[in-house]
C-alpha positions in Angstrom: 0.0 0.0 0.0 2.8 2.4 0.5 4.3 1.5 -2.2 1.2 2.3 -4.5 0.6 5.8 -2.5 4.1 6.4 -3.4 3.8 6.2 -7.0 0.2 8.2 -7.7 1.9 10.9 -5.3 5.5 11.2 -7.0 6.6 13.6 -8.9 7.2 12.2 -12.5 9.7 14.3 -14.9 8.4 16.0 -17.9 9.1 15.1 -21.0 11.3 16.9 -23.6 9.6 19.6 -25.0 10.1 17.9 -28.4 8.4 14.5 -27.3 5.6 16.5 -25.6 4.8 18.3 -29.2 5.4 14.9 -31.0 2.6 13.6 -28.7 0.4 16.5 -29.6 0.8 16.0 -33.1 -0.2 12.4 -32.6 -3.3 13.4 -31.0 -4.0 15.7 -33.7 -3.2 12.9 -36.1 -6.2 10.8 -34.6 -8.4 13.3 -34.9 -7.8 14.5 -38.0 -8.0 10.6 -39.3 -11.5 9.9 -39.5 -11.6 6.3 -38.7 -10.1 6.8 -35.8 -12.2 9.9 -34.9 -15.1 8.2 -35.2 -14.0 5.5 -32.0 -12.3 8.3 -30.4 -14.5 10.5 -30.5 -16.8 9.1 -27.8 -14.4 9.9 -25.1 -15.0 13.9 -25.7 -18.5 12.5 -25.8 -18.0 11.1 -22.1 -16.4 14.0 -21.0 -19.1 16.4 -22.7 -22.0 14.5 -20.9 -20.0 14.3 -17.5 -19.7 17.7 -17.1 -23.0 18.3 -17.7 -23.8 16.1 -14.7 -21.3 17.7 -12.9 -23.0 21.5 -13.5 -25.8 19.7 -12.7 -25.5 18.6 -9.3 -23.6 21.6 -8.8 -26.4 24.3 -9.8 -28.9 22.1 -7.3 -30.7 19.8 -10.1 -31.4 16.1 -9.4 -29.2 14.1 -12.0 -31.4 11.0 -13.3 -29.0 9.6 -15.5 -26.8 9.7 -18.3 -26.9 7.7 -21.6 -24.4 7.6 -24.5 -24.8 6.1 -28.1 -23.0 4.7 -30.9 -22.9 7.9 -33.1 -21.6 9.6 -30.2 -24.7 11.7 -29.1 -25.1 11.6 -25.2 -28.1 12.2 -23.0 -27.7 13.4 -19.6 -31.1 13.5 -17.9 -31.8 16.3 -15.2 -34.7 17.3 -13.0 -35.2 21.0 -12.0 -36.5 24.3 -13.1 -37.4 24.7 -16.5 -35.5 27.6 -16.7 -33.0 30.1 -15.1 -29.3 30.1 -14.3 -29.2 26.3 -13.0 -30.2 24.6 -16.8 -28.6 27.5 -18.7 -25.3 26.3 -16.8 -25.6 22.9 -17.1 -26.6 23.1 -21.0 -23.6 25.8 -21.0 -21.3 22.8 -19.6 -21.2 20.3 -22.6 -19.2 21.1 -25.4 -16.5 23.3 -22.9 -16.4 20.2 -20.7 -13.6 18.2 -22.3 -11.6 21.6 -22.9 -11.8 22.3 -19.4 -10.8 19.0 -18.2 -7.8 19.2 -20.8 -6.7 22.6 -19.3 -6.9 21.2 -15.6 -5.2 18.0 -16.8 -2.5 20.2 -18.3 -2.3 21.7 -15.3 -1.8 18.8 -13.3 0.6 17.8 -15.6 2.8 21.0 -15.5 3.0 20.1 -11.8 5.0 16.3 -12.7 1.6 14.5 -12.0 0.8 12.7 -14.9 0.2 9.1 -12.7 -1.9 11.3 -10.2 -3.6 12.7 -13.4 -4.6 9.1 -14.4 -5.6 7.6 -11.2 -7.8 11.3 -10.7 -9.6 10.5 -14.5 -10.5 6.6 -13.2 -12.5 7.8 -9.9 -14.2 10.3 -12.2 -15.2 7.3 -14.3 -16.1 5.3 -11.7 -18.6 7.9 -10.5 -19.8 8.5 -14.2 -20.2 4.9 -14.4 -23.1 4.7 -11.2 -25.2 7.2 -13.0 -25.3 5.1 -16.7 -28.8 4.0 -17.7 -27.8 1.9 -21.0 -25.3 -0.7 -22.3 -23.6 1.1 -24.8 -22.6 3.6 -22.6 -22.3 0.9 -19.5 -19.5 -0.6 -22.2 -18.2 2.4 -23.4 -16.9 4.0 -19.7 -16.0 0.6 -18.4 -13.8 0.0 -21.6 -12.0 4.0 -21.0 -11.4 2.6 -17.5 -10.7 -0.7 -18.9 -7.8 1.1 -20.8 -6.2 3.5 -18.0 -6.0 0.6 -15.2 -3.9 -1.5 -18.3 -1.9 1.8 -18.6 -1.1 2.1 -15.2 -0.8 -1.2 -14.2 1.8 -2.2 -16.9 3.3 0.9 -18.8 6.3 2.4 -16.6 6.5 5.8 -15.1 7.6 7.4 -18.3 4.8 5.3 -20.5 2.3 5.9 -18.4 3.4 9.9 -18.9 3.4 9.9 -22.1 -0.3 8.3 -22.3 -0.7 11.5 -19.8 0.1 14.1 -22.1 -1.4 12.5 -25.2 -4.9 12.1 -23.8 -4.5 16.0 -22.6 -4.0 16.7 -25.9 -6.2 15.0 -27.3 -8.9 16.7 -25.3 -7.8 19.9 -25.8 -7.3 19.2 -29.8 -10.8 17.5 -29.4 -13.1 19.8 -27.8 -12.7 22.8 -30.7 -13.2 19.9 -33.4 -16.5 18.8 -32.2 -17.8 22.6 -32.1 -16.5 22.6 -35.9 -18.7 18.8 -36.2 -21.6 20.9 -34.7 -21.3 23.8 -36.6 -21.0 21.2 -40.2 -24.7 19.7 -38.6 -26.3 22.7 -38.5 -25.2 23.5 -42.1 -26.5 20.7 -43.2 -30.0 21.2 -41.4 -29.0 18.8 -38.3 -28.8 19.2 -34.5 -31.6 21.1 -34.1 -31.8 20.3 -30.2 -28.2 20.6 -29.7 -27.3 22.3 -26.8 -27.0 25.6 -28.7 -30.4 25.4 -30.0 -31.8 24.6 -26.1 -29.7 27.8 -24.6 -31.3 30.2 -27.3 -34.6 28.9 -26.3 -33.4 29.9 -22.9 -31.8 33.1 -23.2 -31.7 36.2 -25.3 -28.6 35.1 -27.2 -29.3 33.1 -30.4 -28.0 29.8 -31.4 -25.4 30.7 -33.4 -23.6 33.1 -30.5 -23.7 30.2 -28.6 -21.9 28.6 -31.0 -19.6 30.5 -31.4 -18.9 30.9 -27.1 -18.1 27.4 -27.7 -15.3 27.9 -29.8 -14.1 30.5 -28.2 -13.8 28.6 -24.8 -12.2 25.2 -26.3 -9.9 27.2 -28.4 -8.6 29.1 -25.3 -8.3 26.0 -23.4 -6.0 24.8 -25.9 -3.6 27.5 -26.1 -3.6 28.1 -22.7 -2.8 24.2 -22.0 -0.5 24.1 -24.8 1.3 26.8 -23.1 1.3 24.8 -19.8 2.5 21.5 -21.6 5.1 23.0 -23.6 6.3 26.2 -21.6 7.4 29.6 -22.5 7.1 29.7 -26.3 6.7 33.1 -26.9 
C-alpha cells in the first residue's frame, strides 16, 4: 500500500519539449484521421456528458442519468427548473467540458503529476459509471477505464506519462473539433436540439452566439494548456 501511494503521489519528470509536441501531433493525427475519430471521439463525448452532470448537481438539479450512443450523441437526464441560471449552466457545460478537463489535466501535468492525473480521470469514471442507464454507454466507460487501469498497471513511469500528455492533448485538440462537427450539422439542417439550439430557447442570445462561445472557450483552453505542456514559447 505504500508502495502504491508512493507512485500516484511522486513527482514524474516532464518530458522533452520535443516529445511533448510529438505527442500533440499524434493526438491531432487521430483526430484528423476519420476512422479513428469516429471510435475516439466518444471519449470527448464522455467528457461532454459528465460535465453536464457535474453543473448539474452543482447548480442544485437532481441528475437521473446519463446515456451515451453509438454515433456519439449523449443524453444526460436532469430534474429541476425549467429555466434560469441552474439549466442555462448545465446546457452551457457540454461542449466546454472536455476543454476544461484538458486545461486542468494540463495543469496537473505542469505540476510532474501525470500518474496522479490518471488515477484522478478513473474515480471520475467510476462515478460517471453509477449514473449510466444503457449498455452502450455501460460498455463504453468501463472499456475507457478498462484502458487507464492496463496503462497504469503495466506501462512504466515514463509510458504511463506519455499516455498523460497524449490524452490531454487529445482533449484539448478535441473539444474545438467537435464545435467545428456541430457547426457542419447545422449546415446541413442537423442538431436542431443541440445544446446551442436549447440555450437560445433559454436566453436572449441566439444559437449561433452560442456557438460561437463554444469555440471561443475550447480554443482558449488549448492555447492556454498548450502553453502549460510545452512552456514559454513566446
Amino acid at each position: 500500500m505504500e508502495q502504491f501511494w508512493a507512485e500516484i503521489s511522486g513527482v514524474q519528470p516532464a518530458p522533452p519539449r520535443a516529445v511533448v509536441a510529438l505527442l500533440g501531433a499524434l493526438a491531432l493525427g487521430l483526430i484528423a484521421w476519420r476512422p479513428s475519430w469516429r471510435v475516439l471521439r466518444q471519449v470527448v463525448t464522455i467528457a461532454h456528458e459528465g460535465a453536464h452532470a457535474l453543473v448539474a448537481l452543482a447548480s442544485g438539479r437532481s441528475l437521473h442519468g446519463v446515456r451515451l450512443h453509438r454515433d456519439t450523441s449523449g443524453l444526460t437526464v436532469t430534474r429541476g427548473l425549467a429555466r434560469g441560471p441552474g439549466v442555462v449552466a448545465t446546457l452551457a457545460a457540454g461542449y466546454p467540458g472536455p476543454a476544461l478537463l484538458g486545461l486542468a489535466g494540463a495543469w496537473v501535468l505542469g505540476l510532474g503529476r501525470a500518474v496522479l492525473l490518471l488515477w484522478l480521470l478513473l474515480v471520475v469514471l467510476a462515478a460517471l459509471l453509477l449514473q449510466i442507464r444503457n449498455w452502450f454507454g455501460l460498455a463504453a466507460v468501463l472499456l475507457s477505464g478498462g484502458v487507464l487501469v492496463l496503462v497504469t498497471r503495466y506501462l512504466p513511469g515514463e509510458g504511463q506519462t506519455a499516455f498523460a500528455y497524449a490524452l490531454v492533448w487529445f482533449l484539448l485538440l478535441a473539444a474545438p473539433y467537435a464545435v467545428v462537427d456541430l457547426v457542419r450539422a447545422r449546415r446541413h439542417g442537423g442538431a436542431h436540439d443541440s445544446d446551442a439550439d436549447q440555450l437560445a430557447r433559454l436566453t436572449p442570445l441566439p444559437a449561433g452566439v452560442w456557438v460561437v462561445v463554444f469555440l471561443l472557450v475550447t480554443l482558449g483552453c488549448l492555447l492556454g494548456g498548450a502553453a502549460l505542456m510545452l512552456g514559454r514559447l513566446w
